[in-house]
VOGU-3710 file (C-alpha; in Angstrom, 3 decimals, decimal comma):
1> xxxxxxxxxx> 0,000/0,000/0,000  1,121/3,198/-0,792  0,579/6,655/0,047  1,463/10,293/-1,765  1,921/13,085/0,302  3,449/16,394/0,648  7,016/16,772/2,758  7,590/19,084/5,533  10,257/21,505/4,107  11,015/25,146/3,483
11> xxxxxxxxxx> 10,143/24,101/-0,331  7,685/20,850/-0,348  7,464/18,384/-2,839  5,867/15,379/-3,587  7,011/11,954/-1,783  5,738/7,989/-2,264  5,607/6,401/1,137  4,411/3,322/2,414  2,905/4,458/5,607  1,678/8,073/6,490
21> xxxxxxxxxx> 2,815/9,607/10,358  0,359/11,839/12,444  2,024/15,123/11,107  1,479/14,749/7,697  -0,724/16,809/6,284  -1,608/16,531/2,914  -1,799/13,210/1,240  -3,987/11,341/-0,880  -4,635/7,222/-1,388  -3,993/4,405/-0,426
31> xxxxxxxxxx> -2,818/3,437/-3,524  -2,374/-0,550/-4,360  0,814/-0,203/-6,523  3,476/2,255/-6,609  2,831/2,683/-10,480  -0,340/4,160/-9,600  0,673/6,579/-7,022  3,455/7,759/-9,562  0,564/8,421/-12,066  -1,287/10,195/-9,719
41> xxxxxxxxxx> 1,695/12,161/-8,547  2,678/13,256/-12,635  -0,930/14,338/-12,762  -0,615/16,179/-9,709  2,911/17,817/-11,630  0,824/18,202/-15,150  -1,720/20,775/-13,029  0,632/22,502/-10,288  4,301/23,088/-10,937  5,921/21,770/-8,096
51> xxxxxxxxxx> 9,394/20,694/-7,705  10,093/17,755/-8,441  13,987/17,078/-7,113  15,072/15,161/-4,539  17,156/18,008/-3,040  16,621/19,709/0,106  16,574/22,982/-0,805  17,620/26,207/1,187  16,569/29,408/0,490  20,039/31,054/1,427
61> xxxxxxxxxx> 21,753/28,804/-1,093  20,702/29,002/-4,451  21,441/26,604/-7,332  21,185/26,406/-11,302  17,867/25,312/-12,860  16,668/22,160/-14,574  15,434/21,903/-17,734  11,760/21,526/-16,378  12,226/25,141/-15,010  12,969/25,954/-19,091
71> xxxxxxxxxx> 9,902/23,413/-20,043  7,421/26,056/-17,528  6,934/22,510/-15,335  8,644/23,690/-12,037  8,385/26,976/-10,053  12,669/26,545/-9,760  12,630/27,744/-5,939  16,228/26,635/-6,760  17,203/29,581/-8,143  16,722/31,427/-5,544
81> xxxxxxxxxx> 14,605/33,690/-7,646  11,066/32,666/-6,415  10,464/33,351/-2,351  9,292/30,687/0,515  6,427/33,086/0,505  5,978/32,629/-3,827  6,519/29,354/-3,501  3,829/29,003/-0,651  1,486/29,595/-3,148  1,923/26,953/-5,568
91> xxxxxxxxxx> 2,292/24,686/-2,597  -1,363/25,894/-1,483  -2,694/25,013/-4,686  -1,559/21,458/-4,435  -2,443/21,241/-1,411  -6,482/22,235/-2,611  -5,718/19,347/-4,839  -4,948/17,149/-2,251  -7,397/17,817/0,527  -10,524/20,390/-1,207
101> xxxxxxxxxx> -11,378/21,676/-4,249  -9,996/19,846/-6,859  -11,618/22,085/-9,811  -9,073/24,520/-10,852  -6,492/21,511/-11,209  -8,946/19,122/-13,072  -9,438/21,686/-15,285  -5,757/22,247/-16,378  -5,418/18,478/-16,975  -8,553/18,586/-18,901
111> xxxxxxxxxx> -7,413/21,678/-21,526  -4,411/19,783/-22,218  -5,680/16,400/-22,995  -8,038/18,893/-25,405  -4,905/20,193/-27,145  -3,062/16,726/-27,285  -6,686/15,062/-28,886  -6,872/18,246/-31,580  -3,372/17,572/-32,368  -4,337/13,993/-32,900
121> xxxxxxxxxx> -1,349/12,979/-30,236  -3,550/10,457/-28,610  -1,581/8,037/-26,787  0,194/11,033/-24,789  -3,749/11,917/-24,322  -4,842/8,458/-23,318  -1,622/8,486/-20,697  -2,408/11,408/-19,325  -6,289/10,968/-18,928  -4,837/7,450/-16,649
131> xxxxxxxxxx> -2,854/9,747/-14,616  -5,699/11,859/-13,829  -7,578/9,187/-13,212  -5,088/8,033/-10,866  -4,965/11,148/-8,865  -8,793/12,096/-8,574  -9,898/8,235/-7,733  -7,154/8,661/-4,885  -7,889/11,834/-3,401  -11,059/11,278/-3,624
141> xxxxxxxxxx> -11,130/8,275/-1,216  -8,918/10,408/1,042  -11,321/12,925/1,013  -14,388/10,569/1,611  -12,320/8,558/4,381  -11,116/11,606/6,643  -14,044/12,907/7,969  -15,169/8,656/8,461  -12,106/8,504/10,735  -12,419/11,754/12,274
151> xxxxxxxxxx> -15,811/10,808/13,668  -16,186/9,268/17,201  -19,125/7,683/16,502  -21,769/7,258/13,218  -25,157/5,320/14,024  -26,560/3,938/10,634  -29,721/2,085/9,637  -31,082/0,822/6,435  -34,301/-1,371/6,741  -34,133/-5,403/5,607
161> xxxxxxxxxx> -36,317/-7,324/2,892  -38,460/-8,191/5,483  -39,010/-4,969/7,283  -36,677/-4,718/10,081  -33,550/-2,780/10,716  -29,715/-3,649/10,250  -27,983/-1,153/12,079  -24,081/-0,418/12,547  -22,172/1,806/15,139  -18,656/2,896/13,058
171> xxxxxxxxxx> -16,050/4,588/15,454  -13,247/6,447/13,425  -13,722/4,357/10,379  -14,269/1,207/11,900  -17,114/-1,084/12,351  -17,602/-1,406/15,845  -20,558/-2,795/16,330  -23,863/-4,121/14,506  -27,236/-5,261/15,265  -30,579/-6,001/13,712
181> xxxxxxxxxx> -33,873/-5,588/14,778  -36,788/-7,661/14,061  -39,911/-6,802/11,964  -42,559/-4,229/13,483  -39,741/-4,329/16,800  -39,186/-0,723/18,040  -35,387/-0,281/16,701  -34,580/2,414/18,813  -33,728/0,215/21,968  -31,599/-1,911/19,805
191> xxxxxxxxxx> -29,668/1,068/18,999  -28,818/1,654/22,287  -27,760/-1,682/22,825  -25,805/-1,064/19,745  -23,752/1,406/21,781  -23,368/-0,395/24,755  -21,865/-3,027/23,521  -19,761/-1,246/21,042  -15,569/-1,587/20,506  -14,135/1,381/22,210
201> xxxxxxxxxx> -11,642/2,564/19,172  -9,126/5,504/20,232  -8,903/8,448/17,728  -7,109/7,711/14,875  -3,270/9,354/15,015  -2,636/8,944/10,948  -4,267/7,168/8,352  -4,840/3,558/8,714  -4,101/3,608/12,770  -8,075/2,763/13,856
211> xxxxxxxxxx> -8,887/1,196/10,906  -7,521/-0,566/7,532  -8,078/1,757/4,432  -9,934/-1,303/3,267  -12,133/-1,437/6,405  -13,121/1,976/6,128  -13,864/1,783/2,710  -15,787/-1,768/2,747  -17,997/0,766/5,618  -18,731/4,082/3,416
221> xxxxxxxxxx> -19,477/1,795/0,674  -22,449/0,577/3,326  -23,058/3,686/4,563  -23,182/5,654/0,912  -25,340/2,409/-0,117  -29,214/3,682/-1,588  -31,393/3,574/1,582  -28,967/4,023/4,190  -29,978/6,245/6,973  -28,073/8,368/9,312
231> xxxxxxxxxx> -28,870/7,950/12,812  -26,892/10,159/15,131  -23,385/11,227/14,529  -20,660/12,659/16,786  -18,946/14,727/14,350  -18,989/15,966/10,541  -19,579/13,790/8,178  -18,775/15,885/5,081  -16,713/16,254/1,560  -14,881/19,307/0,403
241> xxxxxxxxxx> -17,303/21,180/-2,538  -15,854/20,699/-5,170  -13,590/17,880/-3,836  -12,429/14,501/-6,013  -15,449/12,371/-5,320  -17,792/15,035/-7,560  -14,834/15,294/-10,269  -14,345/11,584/-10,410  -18,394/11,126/-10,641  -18,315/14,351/-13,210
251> xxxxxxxxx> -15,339/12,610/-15,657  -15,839/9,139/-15,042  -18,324/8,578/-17,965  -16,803/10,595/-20,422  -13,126/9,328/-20,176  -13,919/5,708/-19,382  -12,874/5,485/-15,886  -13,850/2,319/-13,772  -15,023/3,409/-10,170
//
């Protein structure tokens, strides 16, 4: 499993992990391949131009350019010529990328595949349309999970064939509990057995660390399911406007993506 995420330096750049620590702050995945996370990360570099050396760079001690700084594909911080304060900037939009409104970045992607497909250059379109993909499928279950994990508790019901009530207690991302009620029973009681008898799951300190990415997304795949209803909630169960889950839902159809 991997993970791509934003460092923590003077000039950030883009880094493929296999875990994620409580400090990070801007990430998206999991991925299931490191392929995948690289496609989502030169998607991430086709919209925003981040660095993309390995060098830790110091504002005090300049260096020459690279020929993506030439190409109009890296802000050179480098150089000395653009500020931590100029730079912050282009780090902010990746980081809406990442974690909020994904829009303004889509977009970019989206003119150029436009230009490549005019100039009938369609296998550089058809790679770059799977790099998108990569990057909005991935931040969008990021986006979807957070707020999942974040939440202490999240009572859910959706009613059976038969008439009763399956209901679930999920406790940062993980299924803690679940019960069902019979038919023409009074489910209410049964919820509150549901939280009696509940796991007690400790608030998550990075992704992953209450629950396995999978578990969490096996559980908003039930909870998202068509007839689902929310029962009580101890925290915020929302997505960014404008996030990855209504770009992926927007492009999916006309670029072919699987979900």
């Amino acid at each position: 499993m991997w993970w791509l995420k934003l460092t923590d330096e003077v000039f950030p750049r883009l880094s493929i992990v296999r875990s994620l620590g409580p400090d990070d702050w801007a990430y998206a995945g999991p991925f299931g391949t490191r392929r995948s996370a690289e496609d989502a990360a030169a998607a991430l570099y086709d919209a925003v131009p981040l660095r993309q050396c390995l060098t830790r760079l110091s504002p005090t001690r300049p260096t020459s350019a690279c020929a993506l700084a030439d190409m109009g594909r890296c802000a050179a911080p480098c150089t000395g010529a653009v500020t931590v304060e100029d730079y912050a900037v282009t780090v902010a939009d990746a980081v809406r990328v990442l974690v909020g409104d994904s829009r303004p970045a889509v977009a970019v992607v989206r003119e150029r595949l436009h230009t490549l497909s005019e100039d009938e250059r369609y296998e550089e379109a058809a790679a770059l349309r799977d790099r998108l993909g990569a990057l909005v499928r991935a931040t969008s279950r990021s986006q979807r999970a957070t707020p999942v994990r974040e939440a202490s508790e999240i009572i859910a019901a959706r009613r059976t064939p038969r008439g009763g009530w399956d209901s679930v207690c999920v406790r940062h991302g993980r299924l803690a509990a679940s019960s069902n009620s019979p038919v023409g029973a009074d489910p209410m009681p049964y919820v509150a057995a549901l939280r009696a008898c509940a796991e007690v799951v400790a608030p998550p300190t990075g992704p992953g660390t209450s629950a396995l990415p999978e578990e969490t997304e096996l559980v908003l795949r039930w909870l998202e399911a068509e007839g689902t209803r929310l029962v009580d909630i101890e925290g915020e169960w929302t997505c960014p406007v404008g996030g990855a889950a209504a770009a992926h839902k927007e492009l999916a159809p006309a670029l072919g993506w699987a979900s």
